[in-house]
N, C-alpha and C positions, 0 to 999 in steps of 0.2 A: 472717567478719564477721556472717552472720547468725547463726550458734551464741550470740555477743557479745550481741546485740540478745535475744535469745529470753533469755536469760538474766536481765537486767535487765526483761521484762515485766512480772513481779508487781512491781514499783517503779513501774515507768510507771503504770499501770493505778492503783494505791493511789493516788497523789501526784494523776492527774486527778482520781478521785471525791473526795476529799478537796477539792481547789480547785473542784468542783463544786458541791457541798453548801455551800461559802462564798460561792458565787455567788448562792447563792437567799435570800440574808440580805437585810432590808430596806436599803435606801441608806442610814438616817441610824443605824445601829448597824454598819454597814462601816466597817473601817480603810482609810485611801489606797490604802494597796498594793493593796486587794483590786477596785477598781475594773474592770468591765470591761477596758479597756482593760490594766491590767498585770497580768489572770488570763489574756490569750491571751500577754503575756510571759512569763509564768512558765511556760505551757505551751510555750513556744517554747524556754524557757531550759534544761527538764527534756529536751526531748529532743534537744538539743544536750550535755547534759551524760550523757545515757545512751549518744548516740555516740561519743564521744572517751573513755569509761572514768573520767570523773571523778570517776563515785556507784558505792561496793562494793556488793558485792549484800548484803541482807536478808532474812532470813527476814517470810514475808507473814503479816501479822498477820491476826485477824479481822474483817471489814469491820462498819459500827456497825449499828446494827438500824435506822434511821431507812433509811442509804442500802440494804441489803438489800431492806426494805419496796418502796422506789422501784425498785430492779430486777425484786424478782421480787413483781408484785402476786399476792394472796391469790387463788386460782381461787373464781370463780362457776359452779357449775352449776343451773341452773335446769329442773327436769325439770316438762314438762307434765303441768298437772293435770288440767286441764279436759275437755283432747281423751282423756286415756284412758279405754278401753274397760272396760265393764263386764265382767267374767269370769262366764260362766253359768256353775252349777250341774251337776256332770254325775252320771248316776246308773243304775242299771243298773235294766232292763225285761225281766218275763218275764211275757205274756200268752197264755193258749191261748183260740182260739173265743169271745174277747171282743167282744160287740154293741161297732161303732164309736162310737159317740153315745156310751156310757160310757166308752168308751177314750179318746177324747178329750179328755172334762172330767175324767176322773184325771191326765192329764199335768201338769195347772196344779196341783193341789193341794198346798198350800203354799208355793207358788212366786206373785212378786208381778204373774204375769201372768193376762192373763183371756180365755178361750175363750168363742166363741159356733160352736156347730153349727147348721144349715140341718134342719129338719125332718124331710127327705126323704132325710139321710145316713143308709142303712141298712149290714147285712152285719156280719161278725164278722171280726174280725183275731186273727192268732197270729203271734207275735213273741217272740225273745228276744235281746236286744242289751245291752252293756258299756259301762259309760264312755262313754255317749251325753249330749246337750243335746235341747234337746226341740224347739230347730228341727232338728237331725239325726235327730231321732226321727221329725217330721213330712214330713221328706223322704222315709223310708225306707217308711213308708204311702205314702206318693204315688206312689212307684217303685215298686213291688209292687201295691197295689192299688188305683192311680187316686185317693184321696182329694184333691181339689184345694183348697188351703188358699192363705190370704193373709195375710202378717207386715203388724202395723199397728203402731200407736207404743204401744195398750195391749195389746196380743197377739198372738191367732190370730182368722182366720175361715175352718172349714169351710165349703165350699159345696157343692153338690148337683152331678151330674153332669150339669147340663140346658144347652137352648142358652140364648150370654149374649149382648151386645153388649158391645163395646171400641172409643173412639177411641184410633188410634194416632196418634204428630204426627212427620212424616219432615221433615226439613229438606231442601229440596234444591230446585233452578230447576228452574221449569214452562217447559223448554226440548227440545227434540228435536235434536241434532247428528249433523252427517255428514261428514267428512272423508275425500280420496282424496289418496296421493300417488304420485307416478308418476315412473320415472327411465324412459327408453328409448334407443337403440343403432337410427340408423332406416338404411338402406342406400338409402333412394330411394322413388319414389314410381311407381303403375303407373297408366297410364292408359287406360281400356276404354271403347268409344264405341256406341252401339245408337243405331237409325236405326228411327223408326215411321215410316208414311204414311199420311193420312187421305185417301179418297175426298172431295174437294170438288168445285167447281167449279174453283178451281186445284191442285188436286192437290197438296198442300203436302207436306213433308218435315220430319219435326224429326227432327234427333240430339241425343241428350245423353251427355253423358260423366261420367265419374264417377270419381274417384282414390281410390286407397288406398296407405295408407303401410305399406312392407314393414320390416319390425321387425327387424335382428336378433339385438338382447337386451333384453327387458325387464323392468322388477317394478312392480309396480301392490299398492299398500297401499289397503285402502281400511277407514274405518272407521265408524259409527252409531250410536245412542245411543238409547232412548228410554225412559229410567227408570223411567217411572211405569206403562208398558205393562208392563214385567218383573216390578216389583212386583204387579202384577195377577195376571196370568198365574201366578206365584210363590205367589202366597196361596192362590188355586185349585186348585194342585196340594197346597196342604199339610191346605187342607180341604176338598176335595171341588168339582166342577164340578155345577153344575145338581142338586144334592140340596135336597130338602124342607126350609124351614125356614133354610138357612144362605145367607149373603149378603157380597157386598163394592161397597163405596162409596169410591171413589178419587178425590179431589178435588186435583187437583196445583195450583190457586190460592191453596186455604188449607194447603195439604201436609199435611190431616186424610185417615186411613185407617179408614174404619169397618171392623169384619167383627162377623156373627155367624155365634157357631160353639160347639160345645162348649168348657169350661174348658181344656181337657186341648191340644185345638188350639189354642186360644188364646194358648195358652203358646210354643207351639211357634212362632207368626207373630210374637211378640215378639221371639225370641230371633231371628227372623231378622230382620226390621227392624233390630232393634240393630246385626247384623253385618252386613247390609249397608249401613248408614250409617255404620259405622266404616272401612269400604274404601273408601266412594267417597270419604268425608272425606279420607283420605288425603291432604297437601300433599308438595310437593318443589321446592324453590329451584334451579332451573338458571343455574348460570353459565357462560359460554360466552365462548371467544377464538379470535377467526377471523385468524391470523397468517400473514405471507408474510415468509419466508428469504430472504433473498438470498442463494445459497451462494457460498461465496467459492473460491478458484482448486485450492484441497486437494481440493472437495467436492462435484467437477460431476456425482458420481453420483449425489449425492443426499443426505439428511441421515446421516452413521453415529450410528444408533442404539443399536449396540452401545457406543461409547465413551462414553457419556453415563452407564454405569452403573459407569464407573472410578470418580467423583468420589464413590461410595457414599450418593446422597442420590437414586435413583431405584431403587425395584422393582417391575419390571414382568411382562408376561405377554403370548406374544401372544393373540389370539385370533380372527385369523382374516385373508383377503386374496382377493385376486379382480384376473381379466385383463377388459380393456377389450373384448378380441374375440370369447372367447370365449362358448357360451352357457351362461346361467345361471351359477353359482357355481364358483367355480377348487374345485382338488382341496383347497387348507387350507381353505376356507369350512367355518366354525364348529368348526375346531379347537381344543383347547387345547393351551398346551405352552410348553417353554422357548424363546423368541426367539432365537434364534440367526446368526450371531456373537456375544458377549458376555456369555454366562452372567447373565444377568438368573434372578432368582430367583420360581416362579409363582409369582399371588395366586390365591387361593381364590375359588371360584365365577367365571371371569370365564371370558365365552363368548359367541360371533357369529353368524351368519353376514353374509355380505358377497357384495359387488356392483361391480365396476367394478376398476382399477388403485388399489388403495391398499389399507391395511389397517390396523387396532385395537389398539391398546393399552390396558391397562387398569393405571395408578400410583399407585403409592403415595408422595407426596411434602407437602411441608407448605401449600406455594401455589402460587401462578402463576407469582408473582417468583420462587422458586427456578427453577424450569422453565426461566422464559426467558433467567438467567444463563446456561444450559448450552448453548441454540441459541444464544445470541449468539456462544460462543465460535466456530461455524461457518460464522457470515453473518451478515449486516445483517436485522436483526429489524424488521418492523412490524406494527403492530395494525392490521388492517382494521375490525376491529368487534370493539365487547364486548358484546354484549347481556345481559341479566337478566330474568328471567321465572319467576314461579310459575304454579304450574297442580297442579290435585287428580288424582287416580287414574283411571288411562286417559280421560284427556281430549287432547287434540291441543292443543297452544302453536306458534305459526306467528308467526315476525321477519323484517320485512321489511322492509330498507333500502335505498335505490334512487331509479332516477323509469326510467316508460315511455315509451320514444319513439315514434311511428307511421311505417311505414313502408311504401310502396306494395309490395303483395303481388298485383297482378293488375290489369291495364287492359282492357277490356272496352267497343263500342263499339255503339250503337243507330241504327242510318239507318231513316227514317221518309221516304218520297219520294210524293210530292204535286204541287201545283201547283209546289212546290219540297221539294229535299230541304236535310235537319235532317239533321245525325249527333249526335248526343249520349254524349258519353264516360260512360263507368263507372268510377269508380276503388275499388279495395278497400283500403283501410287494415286494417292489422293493428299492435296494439301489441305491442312487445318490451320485456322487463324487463332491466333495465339497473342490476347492483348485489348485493344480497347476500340473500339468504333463508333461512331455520334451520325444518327441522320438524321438531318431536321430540314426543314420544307416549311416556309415563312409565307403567311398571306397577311398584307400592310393594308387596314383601310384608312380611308381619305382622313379620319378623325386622328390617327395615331395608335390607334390599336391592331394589336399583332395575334392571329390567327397561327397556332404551331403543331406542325405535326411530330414528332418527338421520337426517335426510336436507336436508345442506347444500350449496346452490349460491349458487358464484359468478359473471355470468355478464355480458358485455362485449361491447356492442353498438356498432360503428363503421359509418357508410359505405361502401360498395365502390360502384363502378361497373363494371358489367361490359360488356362490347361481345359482339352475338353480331348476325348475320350472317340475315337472313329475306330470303327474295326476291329476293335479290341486293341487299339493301338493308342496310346498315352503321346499327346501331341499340345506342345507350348509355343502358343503365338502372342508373338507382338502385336499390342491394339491399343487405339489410343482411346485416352478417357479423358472427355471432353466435358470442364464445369461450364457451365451458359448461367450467367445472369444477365435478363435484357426485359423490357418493356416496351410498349406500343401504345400511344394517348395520342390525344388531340388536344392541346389547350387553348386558352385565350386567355388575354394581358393584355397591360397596356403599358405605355412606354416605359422602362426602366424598374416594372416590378421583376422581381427575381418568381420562377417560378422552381417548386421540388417538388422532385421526386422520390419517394421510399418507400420501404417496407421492401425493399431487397435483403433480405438476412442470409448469411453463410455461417455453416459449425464448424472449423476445425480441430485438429488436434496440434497443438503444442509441446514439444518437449524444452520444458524448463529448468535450469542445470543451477546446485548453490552449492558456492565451493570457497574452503578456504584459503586465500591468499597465500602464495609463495605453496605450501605444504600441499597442494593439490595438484603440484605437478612435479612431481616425485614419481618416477617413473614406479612402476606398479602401485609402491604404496599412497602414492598421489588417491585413488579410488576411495581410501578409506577418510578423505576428508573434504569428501564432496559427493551431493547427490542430485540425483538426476527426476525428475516426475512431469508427465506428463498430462497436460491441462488443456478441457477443452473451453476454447475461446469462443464467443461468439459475436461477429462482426454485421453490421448494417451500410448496407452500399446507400448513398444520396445520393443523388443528379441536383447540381442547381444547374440554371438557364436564365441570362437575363437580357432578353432584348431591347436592343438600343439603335430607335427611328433614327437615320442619319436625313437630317431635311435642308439643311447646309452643309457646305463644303468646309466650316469650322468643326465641325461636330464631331470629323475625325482628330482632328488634334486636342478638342478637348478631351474624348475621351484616353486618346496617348499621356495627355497628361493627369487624369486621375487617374491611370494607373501608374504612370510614373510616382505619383504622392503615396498611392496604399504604399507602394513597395519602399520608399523612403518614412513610412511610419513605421512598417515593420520591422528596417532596421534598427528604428528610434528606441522600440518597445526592447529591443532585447538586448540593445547597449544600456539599458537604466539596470 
């Protein structure tokens, strides 16, 4: 049947254009038939009659010039005029022991540009060069023998080797930043007590005590900023500290950099300025999904990460893992290699080290929504948090979502005795964070790859009361019980892979209720038609991360707009 169909195309295809070209006739020079209305019949009636066999085939004639025209319009190319470049002149140069002042004003002759020399340009040059331009010719004095020159819009300007002044203009916050973060592993605390005595009249006694928290793993990040000290300090080393004559003026309010300094230096503070405000400029769009699995009864070991790379739309790497007890970094910390179970295929450059029970991946896949198709198939999927945040080049971005509670952390008690005695309590409050926090620290190199320091907790503050026993006295204190899941890694990626995080697992306990409709709430007798059990669940926390170079200023609204698209797919998917 379809050989049938393919056969009669060039008929179908002729008879539409054909009815098409009659369609675009004015209304009052149409015949009846041709009305809209009986040109979808007649299209309706051809391919009715091309299915059942009732048109032989014909040889396909040549289509009219009018309807070719409308198919295949005439190509426009329009080559820019305006912006093209003018093509210098190139010409061969052989001078020996030429005074520079003369060397210089023969460069331009006959050529429509125009040279000015400084006075005090002395010395002779010897040169012989090919198929040269006469700003490469001016380079090549410059680089050999120090002539320092300046392209203008009518030329050149030699200048003399003497000291100059330059304002430079550094964009950047007149700001100084400090950032620490810290994961620790504490085993208890010690407490040591020292006893003075001062000779009075009553012979008094003070102890004090003092704690210290015994650690037994931790990492401490810490980091500072102070830009415009570096710029300083930076310029000084490239021209000289405390020399006669040369000088720098650093004003991070108007972000103006004076120096003087010789031409030749001058140069050189430029070229760094430049590159070091092309680094710090550096942006990077982090997007971020803090998910919890609910693994479901196949998968109480955990998430299998190997099978997620059957479905051929993840390639992954691992890059690194780490024990909770142990100290400092497990033996994979900042490995690379094939993941294994599952033959995952490595990405290039992706590398850790790591901290804690969990470990790194680094994917390659097209979004999130692909992602989270694959864990669903494992467990009950949820979003704890999506956060979003830019931030420029080694700067610290910190998300923090939550609320603090206060909770008594020490009772402490003042008797004051007199004509009568006062006790006056002391109470210490301390607050706990209660929720979700993201700290990441972004290093962009010049290629597109993103260097990230990584350090997510989630962390679940409830009530406990505990009872402990002083003096023979039976005593119930309010204390908080504080769950922490968090991690501390380094990775590397490159633009737009999604990097995860897991092997976060939490156990709880569930109470699950199955009750009959209407008759279960039946006041007392209601119980007897519903039951209650309690079931422990066991959940896996994921981190994704996927950084996204911002290198133009479209980059932010493209990315507004795929996310504007996931989230109109997603309504798509759950209206069908």
């Amino acid at each position: 049947m379809n050989n049938y169909i393919t056969h009669y195309r060039p008929l179908f295809l002729s008879g539409l254009m054909l009815l098409t070209s009659c369609a675009s006739m004015p209304d009052d020079k149409q015949p009846e038939s041709k009305k809209p209305l009986s040109i979808l019949q007649d299209i309706q009636r051809t391919l009715d009659e091309a299915g059942d066999g009732s048109i032989q085939p014909v040889k396909s004639e040549a289509l009219p010039d009018s309807v070719s025209q409308v198919l295949l319009p005439p190509v426009n190319i329009n080559l820019p005029v305006k912006n093209a470049e003018k093509i210098e002149a190139r010409f061969d140069i052989s001078v020996d022991q030429s005074e520079a002042r003369a060397f210089f004003l023969s460069l331009v002759e006959g050529t429509p540009y125009n040279m000015v020399v400084h006075q005090d340009v002395k010395g002779r040059i010897t040169l012989d060069l090919k198929n040269v331009t006469i700003t490469e010719a001016m380079e090549v004095a410059h680089d050999v023998y120090g002539y320092e020159y300046e392209r203008t819009k009518t030329g050149f300007i030699v200048r003399s080797n003497q000291l100059q002044s330059k304002i430079f203009k550094v964009d950047y916050l007149n700001v100084s930043r400090a950032g620490q973060s810290e994961t620790r592993v504490s085993s208890g605390q010690l407490t040591k007590s020292t006893k003075s005595t001062s000779s009075t009249s009553d012979n008094s006694t003070t102890e004090n005590q003092s704690r210290t928290t015994m650690a037994a793993s931790q990492i401490k990040t810490e980091s500072s900023s102070d830009f415009w000290m570096e710029i300083k300090n930076s310029i000084e080393a490239i021209i000289g500290k405390d020399v006669e004559g040369k000088s720098i003026v650093v004003s991070p309010q108007s972000g103006l950099v004076i120096v003087r300094a010789l031409p030749s230096e001058l140069r050189k503070v430029a070229q760094y300025l430049g590159s070091a405000e092309d680094v710090m400029q550096r942006q990077v769009i982090l997007e971020a999904k803090i998910i919890e699995v609910e693994l479901s009864d196949g998968y109480r070991q955990g998430i299998n990460w190997a099978s997620l790379s059957d479905s051929g739309k993840v390639l992954a790497g691992q890059t690194g893992g780490g024990t909770l007890l142990t100290e400092g970094v497990s033996e994979i910390g900042g490995n690379t290699g094939v993941l294994n179970p599952g033959g995952f295929t490595q990405i290039n450059s992706t590398a850790t080290s790591a901290f804690g029970g969990m470990f790194t991946l680094a994917v390659n896949t097209g979004n999130f929504r692909a992602f989270f198709e694959l864990l669903e198939t494992q467990g009950n999927l949820q979003v704890l948090s999506s956060p979003r945040v830019s931030t420029v080049n080694n700067q610290k971005a910190v998300i923090k979502v939550g609320s603090d509670e206060f909770f008594v952390t020490e009772i402490s008690s003042t008797t004051v005795t007199g004509t009568s005695t006062a006790t006056t309590p002391q109470i210490t409050l301390t607050p706990f964070f209660s929720g979700i926090a993201l700290d990441v620290t972004p290093q962009i190199s010049e290629n597109g790859d993103v260097i990230l320091h990584i350090h997510p907790s989630i962390s679940e503050v409830v009530d406990q009361k505990k009872t402990i026993t002083v003096a023979d006295q039976v005593q119930e204190l309010p204390l908080a019980f504080s769950s922490v899941r968090e991690s501390d890694s380094v990775v590397r990626a490159k633009n737009g892979q999604i990097i995860v995080i897991g092997g976060l697992m939490k156990n709880k306990l569930v109470q699950k209720e199955t009750a009959t409709p209407f008759l279960s709430e039946i006041p007392f007798l209601g119980y007897l038609f519903k039951h209650t059990s309690d079931v422990q669940v066991k959940s896996e926390l994921v981190i994704l991360l996927r950084p996204i170079v911002v290198d133009t200023d479209d980059d932010w609204s493209m990315s507004i707009r795929g996310s504007s698209d996931q989230v109109k797919q997603i309504y798509h998917d759950y209206d069908k």
